[in-house]
C-alpha atoms as an extended CHARMM CRD file, in Angstrom:
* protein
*
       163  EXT
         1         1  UNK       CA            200.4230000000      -60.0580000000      -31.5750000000  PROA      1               0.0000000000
         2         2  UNK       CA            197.6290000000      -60.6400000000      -34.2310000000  PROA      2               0.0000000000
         3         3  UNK       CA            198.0150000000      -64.3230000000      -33.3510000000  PROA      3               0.0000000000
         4         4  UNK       CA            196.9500000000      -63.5380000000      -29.7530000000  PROA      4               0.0000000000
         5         5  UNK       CA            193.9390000000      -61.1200000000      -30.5580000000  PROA      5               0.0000000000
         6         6  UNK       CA            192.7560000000      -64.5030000000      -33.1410000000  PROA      6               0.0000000000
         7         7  UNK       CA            193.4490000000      -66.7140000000      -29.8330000000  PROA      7               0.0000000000
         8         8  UNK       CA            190.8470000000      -64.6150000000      -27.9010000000  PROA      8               0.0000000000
         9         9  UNK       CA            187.7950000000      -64.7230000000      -30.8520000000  PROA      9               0.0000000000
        10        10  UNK       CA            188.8160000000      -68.1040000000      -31.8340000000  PROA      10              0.0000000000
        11        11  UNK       CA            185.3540000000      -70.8130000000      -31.5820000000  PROA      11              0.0000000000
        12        12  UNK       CA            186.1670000000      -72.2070000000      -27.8900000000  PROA      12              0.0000000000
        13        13  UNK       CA            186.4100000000      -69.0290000000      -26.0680000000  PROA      13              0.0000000000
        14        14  UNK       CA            182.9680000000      -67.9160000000      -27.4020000000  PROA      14              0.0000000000
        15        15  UNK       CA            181.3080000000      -70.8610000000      -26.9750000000  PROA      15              0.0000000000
        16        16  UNK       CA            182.6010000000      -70.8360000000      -23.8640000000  PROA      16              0.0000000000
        17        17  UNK       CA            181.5960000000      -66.9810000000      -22.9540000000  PROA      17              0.0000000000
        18        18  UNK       CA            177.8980000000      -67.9670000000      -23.9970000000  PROA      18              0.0000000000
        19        19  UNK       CA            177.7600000000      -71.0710000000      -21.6680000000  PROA      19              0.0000000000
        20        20  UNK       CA            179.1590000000      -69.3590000000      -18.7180000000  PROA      20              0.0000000000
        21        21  UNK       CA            176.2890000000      -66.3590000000      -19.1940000000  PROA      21              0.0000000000
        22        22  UNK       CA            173.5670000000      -68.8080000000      -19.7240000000  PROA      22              0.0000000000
        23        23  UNK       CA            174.8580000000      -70.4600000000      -16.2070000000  PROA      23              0.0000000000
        24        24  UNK       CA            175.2590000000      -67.2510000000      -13.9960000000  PROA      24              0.0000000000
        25        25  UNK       CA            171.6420000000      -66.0290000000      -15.7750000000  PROA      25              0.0000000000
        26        26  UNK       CA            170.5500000000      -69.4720000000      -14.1660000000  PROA      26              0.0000000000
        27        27  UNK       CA            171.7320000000      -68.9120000000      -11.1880000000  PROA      27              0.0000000000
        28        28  UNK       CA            170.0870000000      -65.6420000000      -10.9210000000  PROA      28              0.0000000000
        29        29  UNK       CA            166.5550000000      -67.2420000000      -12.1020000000  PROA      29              0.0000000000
        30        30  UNK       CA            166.6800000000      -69.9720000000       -9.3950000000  PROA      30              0.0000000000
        31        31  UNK       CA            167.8280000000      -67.2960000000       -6.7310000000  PROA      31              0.0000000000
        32        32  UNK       CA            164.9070000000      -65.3660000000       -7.4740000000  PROA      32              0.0000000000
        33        33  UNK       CA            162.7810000000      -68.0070000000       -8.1350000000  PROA      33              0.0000000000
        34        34  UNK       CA            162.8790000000      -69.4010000000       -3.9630000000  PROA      34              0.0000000000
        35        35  UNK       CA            162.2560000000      -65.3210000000       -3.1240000000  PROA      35              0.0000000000
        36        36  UNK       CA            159.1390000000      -65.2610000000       -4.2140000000  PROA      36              0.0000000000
        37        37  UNK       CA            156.9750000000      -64.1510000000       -1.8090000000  PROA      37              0.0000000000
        38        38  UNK       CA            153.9490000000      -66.5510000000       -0.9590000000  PROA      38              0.0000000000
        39        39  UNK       CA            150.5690000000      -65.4360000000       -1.5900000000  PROA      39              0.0000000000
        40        40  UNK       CA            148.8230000000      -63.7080000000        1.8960000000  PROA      40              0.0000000000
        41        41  UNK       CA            144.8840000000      -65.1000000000        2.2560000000  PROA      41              0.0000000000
        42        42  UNK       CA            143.1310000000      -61.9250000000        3.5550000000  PROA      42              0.0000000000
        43        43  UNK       CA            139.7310000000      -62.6040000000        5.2040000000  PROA      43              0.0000000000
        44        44  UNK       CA            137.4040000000      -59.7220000000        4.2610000000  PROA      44              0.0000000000
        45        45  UNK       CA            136.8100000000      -56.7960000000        6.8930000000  PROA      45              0.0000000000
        46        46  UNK       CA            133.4520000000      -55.7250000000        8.3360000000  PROA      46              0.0000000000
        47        47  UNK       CA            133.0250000000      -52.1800000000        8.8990000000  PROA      47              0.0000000000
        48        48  UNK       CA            131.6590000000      -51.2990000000       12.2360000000  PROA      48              0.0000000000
        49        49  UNK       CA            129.2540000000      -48.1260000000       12.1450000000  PROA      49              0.0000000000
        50        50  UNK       CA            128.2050000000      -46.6580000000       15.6240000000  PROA      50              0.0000000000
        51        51  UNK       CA            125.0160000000      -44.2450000000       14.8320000000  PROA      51              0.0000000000
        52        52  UNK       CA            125.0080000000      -41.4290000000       17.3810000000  PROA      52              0.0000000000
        53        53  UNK       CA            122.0750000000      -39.3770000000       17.9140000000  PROA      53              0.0000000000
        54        54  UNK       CA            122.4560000000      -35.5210000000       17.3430000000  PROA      54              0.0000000000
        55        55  UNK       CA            121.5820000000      -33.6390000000       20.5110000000  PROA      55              0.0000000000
        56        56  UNK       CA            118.2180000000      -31.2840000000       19.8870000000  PROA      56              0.0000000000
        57        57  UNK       CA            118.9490000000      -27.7550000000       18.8350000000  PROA      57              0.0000000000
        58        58  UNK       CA            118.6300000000      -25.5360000000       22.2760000000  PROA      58              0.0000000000
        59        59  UNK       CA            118.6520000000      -21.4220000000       21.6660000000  PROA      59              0.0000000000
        60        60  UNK       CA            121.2440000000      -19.5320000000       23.2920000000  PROA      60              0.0000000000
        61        61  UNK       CA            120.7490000000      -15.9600000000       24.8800000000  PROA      61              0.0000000000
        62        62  UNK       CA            123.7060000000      -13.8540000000       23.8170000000  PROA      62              0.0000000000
        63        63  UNK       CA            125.4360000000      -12.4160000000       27.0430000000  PROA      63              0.0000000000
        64        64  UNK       CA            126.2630000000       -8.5570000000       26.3410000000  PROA      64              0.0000000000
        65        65  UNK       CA            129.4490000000       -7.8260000000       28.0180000000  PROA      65              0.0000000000
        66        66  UNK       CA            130.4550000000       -4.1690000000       28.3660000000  PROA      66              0.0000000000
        67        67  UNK       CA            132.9730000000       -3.4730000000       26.0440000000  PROA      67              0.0000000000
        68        68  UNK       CA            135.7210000000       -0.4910000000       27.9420000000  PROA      68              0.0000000000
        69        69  UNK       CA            137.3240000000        1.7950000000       25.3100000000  PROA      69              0.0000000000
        70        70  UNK       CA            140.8990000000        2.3000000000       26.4870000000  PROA      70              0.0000000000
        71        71  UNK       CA            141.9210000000        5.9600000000       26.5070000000  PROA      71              0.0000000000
        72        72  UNK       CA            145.4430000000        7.3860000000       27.0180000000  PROA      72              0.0000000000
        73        73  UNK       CA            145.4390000000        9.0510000000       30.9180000000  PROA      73              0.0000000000
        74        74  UNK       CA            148.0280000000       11.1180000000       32.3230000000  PROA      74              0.0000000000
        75        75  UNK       CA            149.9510000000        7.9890000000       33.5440000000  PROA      75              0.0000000000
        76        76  UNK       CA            150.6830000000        6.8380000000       30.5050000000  PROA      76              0.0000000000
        77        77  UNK       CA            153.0060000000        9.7870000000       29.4900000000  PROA      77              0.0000000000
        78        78  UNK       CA            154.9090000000        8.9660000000       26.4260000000  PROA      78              0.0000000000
        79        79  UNK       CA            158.9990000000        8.9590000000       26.5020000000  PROA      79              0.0000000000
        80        80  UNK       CA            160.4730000000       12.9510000000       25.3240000000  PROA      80              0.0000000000
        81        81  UNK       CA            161.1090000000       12.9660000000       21.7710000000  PROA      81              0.0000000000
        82        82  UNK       CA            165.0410000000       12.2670000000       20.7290000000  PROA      82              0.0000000000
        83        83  UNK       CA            166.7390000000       15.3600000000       19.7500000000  PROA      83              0.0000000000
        84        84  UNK       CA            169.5740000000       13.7020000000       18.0080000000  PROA      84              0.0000000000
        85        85  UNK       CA            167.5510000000       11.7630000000       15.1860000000  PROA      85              0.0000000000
        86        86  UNK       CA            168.3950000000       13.1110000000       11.2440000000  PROA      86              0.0000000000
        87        87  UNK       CA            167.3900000000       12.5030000000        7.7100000000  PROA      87              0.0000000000
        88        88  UNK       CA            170.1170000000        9.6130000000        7.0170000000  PROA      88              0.0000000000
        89        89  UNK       CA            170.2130000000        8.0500000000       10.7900000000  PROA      89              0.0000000000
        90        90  UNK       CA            169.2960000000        4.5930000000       11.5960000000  PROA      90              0.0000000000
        91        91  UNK       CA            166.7850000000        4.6610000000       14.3330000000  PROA      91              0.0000000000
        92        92  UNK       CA            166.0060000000        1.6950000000       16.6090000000  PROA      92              0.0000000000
        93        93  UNK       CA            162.5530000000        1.5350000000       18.5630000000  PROA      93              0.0000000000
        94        94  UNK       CA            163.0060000000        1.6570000000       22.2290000000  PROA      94              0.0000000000
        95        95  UNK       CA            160.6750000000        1.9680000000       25.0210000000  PROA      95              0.0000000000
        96        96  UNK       CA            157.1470000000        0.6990000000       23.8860000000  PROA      96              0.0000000000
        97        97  UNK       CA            156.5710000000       -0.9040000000       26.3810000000  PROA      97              0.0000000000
        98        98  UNK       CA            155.5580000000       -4.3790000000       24.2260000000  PROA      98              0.0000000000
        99        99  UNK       CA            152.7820000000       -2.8220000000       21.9320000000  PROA      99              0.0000000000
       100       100  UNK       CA            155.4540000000       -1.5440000000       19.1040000000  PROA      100             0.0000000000
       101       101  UNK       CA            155.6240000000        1.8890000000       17.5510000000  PROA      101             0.0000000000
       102       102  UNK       CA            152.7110000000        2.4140000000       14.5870000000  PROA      102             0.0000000000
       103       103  UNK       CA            154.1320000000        3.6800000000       11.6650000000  PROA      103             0.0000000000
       104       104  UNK       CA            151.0560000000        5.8750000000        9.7460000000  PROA      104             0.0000000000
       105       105  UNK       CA            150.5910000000        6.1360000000        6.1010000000  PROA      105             0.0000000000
       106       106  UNK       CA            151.1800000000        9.8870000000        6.6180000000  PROA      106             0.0000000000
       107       107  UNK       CA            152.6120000000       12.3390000000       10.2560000000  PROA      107             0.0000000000
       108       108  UNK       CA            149.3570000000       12.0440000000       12.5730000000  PROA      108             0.0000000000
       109       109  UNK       CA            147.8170000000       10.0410000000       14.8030000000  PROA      109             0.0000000000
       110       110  UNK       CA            144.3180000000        9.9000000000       12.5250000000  PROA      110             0.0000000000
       111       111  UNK       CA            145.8940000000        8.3420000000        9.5240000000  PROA      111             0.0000000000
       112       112  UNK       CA            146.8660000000        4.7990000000        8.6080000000  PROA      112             0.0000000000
       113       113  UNK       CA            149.0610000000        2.4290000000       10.2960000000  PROA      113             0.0000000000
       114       114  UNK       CA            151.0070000000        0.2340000000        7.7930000000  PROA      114             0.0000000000
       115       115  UNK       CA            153.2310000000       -1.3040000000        9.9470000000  PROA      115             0.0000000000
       116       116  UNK       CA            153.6300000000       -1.9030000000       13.3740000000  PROA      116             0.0000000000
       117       117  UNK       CA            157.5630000000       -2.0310000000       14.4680000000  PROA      117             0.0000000000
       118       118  UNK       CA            158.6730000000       -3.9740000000       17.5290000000  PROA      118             0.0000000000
       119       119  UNK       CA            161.1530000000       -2.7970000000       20.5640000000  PROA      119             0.0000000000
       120       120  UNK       CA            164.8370000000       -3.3030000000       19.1460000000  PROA      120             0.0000000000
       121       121  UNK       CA            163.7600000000       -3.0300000000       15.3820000000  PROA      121             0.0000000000
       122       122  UNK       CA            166.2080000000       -0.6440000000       13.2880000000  PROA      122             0.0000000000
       123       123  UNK       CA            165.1000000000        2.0520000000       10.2620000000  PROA      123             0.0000000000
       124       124  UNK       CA            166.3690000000        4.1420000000        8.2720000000  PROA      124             0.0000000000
       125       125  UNK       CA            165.0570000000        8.1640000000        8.5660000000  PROA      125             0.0000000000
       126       126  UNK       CA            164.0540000000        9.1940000000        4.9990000000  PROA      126             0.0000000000
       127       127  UNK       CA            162.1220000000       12.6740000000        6.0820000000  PROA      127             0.0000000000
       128       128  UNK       CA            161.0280000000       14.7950000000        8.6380000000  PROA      128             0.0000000000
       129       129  UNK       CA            160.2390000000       16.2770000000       10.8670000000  PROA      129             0.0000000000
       130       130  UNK       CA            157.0150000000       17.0480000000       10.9220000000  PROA      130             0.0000000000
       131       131  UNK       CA            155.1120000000       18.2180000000       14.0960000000  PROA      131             0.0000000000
       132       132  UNK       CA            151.5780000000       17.1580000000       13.9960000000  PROA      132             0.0000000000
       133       133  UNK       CA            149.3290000000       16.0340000000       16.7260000000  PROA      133             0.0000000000
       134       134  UNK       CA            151.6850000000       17.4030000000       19.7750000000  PROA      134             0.0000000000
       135       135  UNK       CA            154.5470000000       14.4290000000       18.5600000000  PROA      135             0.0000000000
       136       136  UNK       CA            157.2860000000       14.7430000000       15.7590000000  PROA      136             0.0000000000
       137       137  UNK       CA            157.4130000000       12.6700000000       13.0290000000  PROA      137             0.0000000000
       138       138  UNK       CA            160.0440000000       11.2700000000       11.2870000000  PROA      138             0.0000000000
       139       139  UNK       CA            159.4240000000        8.6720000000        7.9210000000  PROA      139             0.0000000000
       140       140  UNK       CA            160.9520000000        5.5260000000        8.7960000000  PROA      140             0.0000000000
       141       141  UNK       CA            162.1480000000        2.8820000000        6.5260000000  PROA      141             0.0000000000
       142       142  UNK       CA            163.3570000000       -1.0590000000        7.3080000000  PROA      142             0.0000000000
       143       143  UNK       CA            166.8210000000       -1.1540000000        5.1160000000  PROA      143             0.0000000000
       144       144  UNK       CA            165.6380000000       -4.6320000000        4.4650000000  PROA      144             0.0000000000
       145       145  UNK       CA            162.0020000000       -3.9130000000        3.7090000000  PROA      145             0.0000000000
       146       146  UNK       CA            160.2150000000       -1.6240000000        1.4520000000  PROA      146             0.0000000000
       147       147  UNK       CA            156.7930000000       -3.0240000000        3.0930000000  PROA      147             0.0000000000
       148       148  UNK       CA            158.1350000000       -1.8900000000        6.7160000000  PROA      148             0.0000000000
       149       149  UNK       CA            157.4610000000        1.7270000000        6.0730000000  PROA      149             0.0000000000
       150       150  UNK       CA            155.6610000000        4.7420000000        7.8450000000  PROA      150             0.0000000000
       151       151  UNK       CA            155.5670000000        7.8100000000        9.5870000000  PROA      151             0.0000000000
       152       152  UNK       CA            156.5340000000        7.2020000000       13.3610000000  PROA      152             0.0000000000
       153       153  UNK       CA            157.1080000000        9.8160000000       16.5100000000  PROA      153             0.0000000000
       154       154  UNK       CA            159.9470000000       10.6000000000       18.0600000000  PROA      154             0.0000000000
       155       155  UNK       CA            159.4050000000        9.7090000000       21.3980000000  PROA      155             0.0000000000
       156       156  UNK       CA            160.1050000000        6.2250000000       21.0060000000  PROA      156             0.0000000000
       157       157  UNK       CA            162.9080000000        6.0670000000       19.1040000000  PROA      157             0.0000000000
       158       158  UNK       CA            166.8530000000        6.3670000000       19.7030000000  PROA      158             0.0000000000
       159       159  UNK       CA            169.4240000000        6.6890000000       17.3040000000  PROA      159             0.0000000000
       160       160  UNK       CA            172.0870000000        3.9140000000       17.0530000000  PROA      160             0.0000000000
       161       161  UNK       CA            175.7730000000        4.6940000000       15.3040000000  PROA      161             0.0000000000
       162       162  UNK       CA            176.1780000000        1.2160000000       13.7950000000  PROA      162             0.0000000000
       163       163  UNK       CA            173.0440000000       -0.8960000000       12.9960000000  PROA      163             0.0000000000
């Protein structure tokens, strides 16, 4: 066994190694030696610059339009208030018609909006109710949101069994 291990270090098999990685490192030279990419000649570019005159400065009357201030009429009657909604129910806004329920910073019509939730959305009731401004309130809460928060009336909202 230790004659076969001195067979394998023995002069002619190193010599031999060394000549066989000097060949393949060769190789490799010469293959990357005809890859060489020729040099390109590039021809320098001349920038092209179109000057275009600025048009004179002409003043502008304003045009006052009449601005209407949109006021709730009798035919847009709001949807009765739910009589089912608690402190613990998830809520889901229904019936907006598009324009979303405002949730206030506090019950009333005057204060705040903070948020304004979409037909469909679901919250959680965390107080209430509070009549103020000829609606009930009810505080409102995304379960997925603390931002989504406010006081929101009744009218638009129905109460859903499993959110």
């Amino acid at each position: 066994m230790l004659k076969n291990v001195r067979n394998l270090f023995n002069f002619k098999v190193i010599l031999g190694g060394i000549i066989f990685a000097v060949g393949v490192f060769a190789i490799f030279v010469v293959i990357l030696w005809s890859a060489k990419a020729n040099d390109i000649t590039q021809t320098p570019a001349t920038a092209i610059l179109n000057v275009i005159k600025a048009p004179t400065a002409t003043a502008i009357a304003p045009i006052k339009t009449p601005t209407t201030v949109s006021t709730p009429d009798s035919s847009q009657q709001a949807p009765p208030p739910s009589i089912n909604i608690a402190i613990g129910n998830y809520v889901q806004v229904n019936g907006t018609g598009g324009e979303g329920l405002r949730l206030h910073k506090s019950a009333g019509v005057a204060s705040e909006v903070q948020y304004v939730a979409i037909d469909t959305e679901v919250f959680s009731v965390k107080d209430g109710p509070i009549e103020a401004d000829g609606y009930v309130w009810w505080l409102l809460q995304d379960p997925y949101s603390e931002s989504a928060a406010g006081w929101g009336v009744s009218n638009y909202l129905a109460v859903v069994n499993n959110p």
